[in-house]
N, C-alpha and C positions, 0 to 999 in steps of 0.2 A: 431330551430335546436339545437340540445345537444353540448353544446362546446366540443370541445377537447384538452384531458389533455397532455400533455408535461410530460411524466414521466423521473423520475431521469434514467433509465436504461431501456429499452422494451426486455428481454429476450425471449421474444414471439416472437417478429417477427424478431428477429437475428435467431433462433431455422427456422423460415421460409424461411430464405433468405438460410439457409447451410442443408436443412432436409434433401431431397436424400441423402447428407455426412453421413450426422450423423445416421438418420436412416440404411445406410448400416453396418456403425460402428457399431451401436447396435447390428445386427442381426450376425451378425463376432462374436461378444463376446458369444450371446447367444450361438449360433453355434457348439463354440468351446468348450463348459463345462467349462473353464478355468475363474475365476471370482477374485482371490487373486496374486496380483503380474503376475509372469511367462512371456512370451514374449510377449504381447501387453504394458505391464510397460515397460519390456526390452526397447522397439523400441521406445518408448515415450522419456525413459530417456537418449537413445543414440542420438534424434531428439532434444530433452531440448540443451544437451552436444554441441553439433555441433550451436546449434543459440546462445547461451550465450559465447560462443569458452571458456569451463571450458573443464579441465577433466572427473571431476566425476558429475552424479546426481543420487541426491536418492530420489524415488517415496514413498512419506508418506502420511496418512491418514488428515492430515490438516497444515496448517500452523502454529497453535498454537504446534503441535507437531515436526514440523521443528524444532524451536525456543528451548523448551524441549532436542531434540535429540540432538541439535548443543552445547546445554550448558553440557550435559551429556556427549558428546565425549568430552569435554575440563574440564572434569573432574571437572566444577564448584561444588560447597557444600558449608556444613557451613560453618560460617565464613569468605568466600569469598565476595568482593565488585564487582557487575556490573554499570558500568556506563552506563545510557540511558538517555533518554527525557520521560517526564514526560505528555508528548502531544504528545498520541498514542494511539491505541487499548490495551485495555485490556492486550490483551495474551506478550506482549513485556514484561512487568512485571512479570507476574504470574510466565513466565516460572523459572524466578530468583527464585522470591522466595518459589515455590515448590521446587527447590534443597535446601532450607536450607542457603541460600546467600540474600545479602543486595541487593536493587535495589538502585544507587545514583544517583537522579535525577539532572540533570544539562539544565540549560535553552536553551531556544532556539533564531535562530535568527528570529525578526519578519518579515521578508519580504518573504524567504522560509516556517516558520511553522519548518523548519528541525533542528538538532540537532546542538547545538553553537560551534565552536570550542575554542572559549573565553572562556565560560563558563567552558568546560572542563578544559581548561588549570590552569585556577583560582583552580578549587579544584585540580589539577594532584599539583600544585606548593607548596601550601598550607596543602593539608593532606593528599598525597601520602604515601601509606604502603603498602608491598607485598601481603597484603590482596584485595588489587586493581586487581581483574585477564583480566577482559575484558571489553568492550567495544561495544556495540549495539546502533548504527548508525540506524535509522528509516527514508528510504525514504517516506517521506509521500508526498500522494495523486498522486505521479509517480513522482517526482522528486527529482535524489541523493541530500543527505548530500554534501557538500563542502569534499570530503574524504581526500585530502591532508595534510591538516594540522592534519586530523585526524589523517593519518595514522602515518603523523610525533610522534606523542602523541604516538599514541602504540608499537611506534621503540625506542622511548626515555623510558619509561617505562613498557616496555614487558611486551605489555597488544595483547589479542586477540581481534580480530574484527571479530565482528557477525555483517552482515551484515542481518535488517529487511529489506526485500525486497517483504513484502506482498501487497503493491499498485503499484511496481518498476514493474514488468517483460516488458522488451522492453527498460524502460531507460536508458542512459547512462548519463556517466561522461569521458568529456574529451577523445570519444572514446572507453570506457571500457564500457561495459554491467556492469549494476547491478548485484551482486549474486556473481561474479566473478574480485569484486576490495580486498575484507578483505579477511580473513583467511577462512569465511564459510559465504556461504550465507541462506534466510531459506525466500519461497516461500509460497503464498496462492492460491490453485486455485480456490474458493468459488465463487459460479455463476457472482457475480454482477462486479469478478476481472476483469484486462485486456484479461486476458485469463481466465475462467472459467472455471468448470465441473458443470458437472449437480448435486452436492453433494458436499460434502465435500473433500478436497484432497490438497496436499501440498512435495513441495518437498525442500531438502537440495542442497548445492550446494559445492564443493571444489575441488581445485587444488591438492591438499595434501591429496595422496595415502595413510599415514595410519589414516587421518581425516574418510575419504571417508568408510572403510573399519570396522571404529571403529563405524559409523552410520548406516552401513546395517546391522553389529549384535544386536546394540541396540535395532533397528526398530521390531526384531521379537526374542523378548523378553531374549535379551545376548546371543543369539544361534548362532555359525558360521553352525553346519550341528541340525539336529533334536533331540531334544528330551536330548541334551548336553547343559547346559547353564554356559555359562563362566561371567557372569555379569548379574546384576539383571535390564535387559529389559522394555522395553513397545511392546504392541503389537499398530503397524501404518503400517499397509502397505496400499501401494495406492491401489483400485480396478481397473481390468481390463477394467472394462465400462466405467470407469474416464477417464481412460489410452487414450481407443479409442476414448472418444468423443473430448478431449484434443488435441490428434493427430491431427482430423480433423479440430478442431480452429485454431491451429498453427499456418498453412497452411494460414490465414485469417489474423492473429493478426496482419502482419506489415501494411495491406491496411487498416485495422479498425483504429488501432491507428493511422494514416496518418489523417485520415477522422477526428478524434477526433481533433488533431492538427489544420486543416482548421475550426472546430468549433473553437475552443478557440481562435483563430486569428479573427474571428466572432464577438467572444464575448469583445474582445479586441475592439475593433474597435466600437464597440455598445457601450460599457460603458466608454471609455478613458474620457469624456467630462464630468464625472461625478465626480468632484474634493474630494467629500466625500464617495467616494470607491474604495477600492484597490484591483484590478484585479493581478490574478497570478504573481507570480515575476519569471523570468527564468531566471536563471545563465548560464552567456554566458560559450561556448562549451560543452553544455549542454540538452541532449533531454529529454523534460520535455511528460508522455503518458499520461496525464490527469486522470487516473483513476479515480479525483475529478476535478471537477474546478471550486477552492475554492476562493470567494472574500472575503474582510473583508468590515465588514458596520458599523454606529455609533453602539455601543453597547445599547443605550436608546432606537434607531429605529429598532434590528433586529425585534423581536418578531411582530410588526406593518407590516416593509419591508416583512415578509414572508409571513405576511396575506393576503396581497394587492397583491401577486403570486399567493395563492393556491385560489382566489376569481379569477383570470383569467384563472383558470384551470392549474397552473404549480406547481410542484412540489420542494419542497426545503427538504434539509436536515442539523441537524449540527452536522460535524465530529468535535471534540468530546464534548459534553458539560458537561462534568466533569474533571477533567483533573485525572491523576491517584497520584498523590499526595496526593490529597484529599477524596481519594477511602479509606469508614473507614478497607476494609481486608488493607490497608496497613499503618497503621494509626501508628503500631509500628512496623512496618519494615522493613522501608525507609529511606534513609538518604538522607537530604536535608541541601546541605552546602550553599546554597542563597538562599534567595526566587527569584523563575522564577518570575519577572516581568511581561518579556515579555508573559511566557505563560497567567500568569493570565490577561494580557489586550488582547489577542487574543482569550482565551477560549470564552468569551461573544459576540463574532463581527465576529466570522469567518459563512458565510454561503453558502454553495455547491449548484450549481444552476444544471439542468438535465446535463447530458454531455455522450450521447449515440454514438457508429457512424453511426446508424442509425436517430439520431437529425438529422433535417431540417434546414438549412439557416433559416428560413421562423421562425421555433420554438424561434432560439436565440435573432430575429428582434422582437417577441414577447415578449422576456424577457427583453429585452433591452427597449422597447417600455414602460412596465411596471416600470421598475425601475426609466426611464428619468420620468416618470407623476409622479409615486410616489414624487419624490424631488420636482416637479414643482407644486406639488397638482392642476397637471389639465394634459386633456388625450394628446397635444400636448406639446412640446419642441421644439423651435429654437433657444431657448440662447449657449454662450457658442459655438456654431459651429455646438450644437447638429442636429444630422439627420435623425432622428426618426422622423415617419408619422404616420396619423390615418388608415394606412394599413389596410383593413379589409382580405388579403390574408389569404387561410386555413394554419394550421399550418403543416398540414401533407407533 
């Protein structure tokens, strides 16, 4: 019999579990002629509005141009300093320095992976200049930044907070939704997200009426009416197909991410007994949606530890193994006032084990099962407390 694999993410058979949805959605859009913006964005981003409890959202063509749009309504440019982390996707940078602005990478803490508030502080106390404009906090893998102290930093020296909240949507901190703690939040909805489309798509987020207002001219190209352009634009608007099939996830996303949650408590409970790996860390008052769920492993044994998964048929990934620091596009136009430590002994060690909510109990027992024989170099474990069995259970 063909083993069966454990993928990072099954977009197939989520697509199966909600098709009548979606497939109605689809046929609604076709339907309607209407394929750019118009009232299925509309209803999307009044339905966004309403679950994140913000004022404003605005429906854009990716997350990487959320990010873009939110630094360009806050008027970043040359000569401008953004504070970020430096252990992150790509686009968190980029969008910097496509305006013409510094990116200053500040370390992170290692237990979340998230942006330090120490480290910030060190350089805020140290080499603070009004060329410091904002600040982008990075929830990575669905769990907030520490934002308090953050925010303290950006009230002490009136910095903005852009909120990345491309693995966040559903998170909170302390009762507050991701998107809707900083000044502007800036959304992914790229299939593999907590909420996906089936394509590329992303939306901005803010309480702040003339934020909100200065992002939907941006969006289509400086234009407030047609064919009149008050500012030199991008064209992102979201598609109505996205719109709808978005809407119909929605609808879904608090019972998936639930489900996600019971895995990673799962997964918790599979590997706690494994002294040489560190399973997610959650920051109490704190909802952590898994979009990754990231452990850290000796850095000498990942490469080995992955192989010894995808020989049982499970899939592994590592977010990120470059860190953006050492990305030669930013080689001279970044500013690094410490070396991150921490990032550099987490880039080598961190690795994301599948984390669907369609995953099986049965899948994570199997990951678990793998890992305890990997350290025991044999296919049983009972050291330790361990409770892992030569289970031959299917994984599905």
């Amino acid at each position: 019999m063909e083993e069966q694999q454990v993928m990072m993410v099954d977009l197939v058979g989520e697509y199966h579990e909600i098709k009548d949805e979606i497939d109605e959605a689809v046929h609604r859009v076709v339907e309607s002629g209407h394929f750019i913006l118009g009232e299925e964005v509309e209803a999307f981003e009044h339905e966004v509005a309403r679950y994140l409890g913000v004022r404003h959202t605005i429906g854009v063509a990716s997350g990487s141009d959320a990010l873009l749009l939110a630094l360009m309504a806050l008027d970043i440019g040359p000569g401008d300093k953004v504070i970020t982390t430096p252990f992150s996707f790509f686009a968190t940078a980029s969008a910097v320095v496509r305006l013409g602005a510094t990116p200053v990478f500040c370390d992170i803490d290692p237990r979340t992976f998230d942006l330090d508030p120490g480290s910030v502080r060190r350089y805020l106390e140290a080499s603070y200049t009004p060329a410091v404009k904002a600040l982008i906090p990075v929830h990575l893998y669905g769990q907030c930044c520490d934002m308090d102290p953050l925010l303290e930093l950006a009230r002490k020296y009136n910095l903005k907070v852009v909120e990345d909240c491309a693995q966040s949507f559903g998170s909170t901190y302390k009762g507050h939704q991701s998107g809707g703690i900083g000044d502007i939040g800036c959304f992914s909805f790229f299939p593999t997200k907590n909420l996906g489309a089936y394509g590329d798509g992303g939306m901005v987020t803010t309480n702040d009426d003339d934020l909100a207002e200065h992002v939907r001219m941006l969006r289509v190209h400086g234009a407030r009416r047609k064919y009149h352009h008050e500012e030199l634009g991008i064209n992102s608007r979201l598609d109505a197909m996205q719109a709808a099939i978005l809407r119909v996830k929605l609808k879904h996303v608090d019972q998936w991410t639930e489900r996600k949650r019971v895995l990673a408590a799962a997964y918790d409970k599979e590997l706690s007994t494994l002294d040489w790996l560190q399973v997610p860390y959650v920051m109490p008052e704190c909802r952590h949606t898994y979009h990754q769920c990231t452990i850290k492993v000796p850095a000498e044994r990942r490469a080995t530890i992955q192989e010894a998964l995808a020989q049982a048929g499970i899939q592994t990934q590592v977010y990120y193994p470059e860190p953006l620091h050492r990305q030669p596009c930013f080689s001279d136009k970044q500013e690094l006032p410490e070396e991150p430590l921490n990032v550099d002994a987490v880039v080598p060690s961190v690795l994301s084990l599948p984390m669907s909510h369609s995953l099986s109990l049965s899948a994570t027992n199997a990951v678990g099962e793998v890992l305890c024989s990997f350290s025991c170099q044999q296919p049983l474990c009972t050291s330790n407390g361990c409770l892992h069995s030569a289970s031959t259970a299917p994984l599905g």
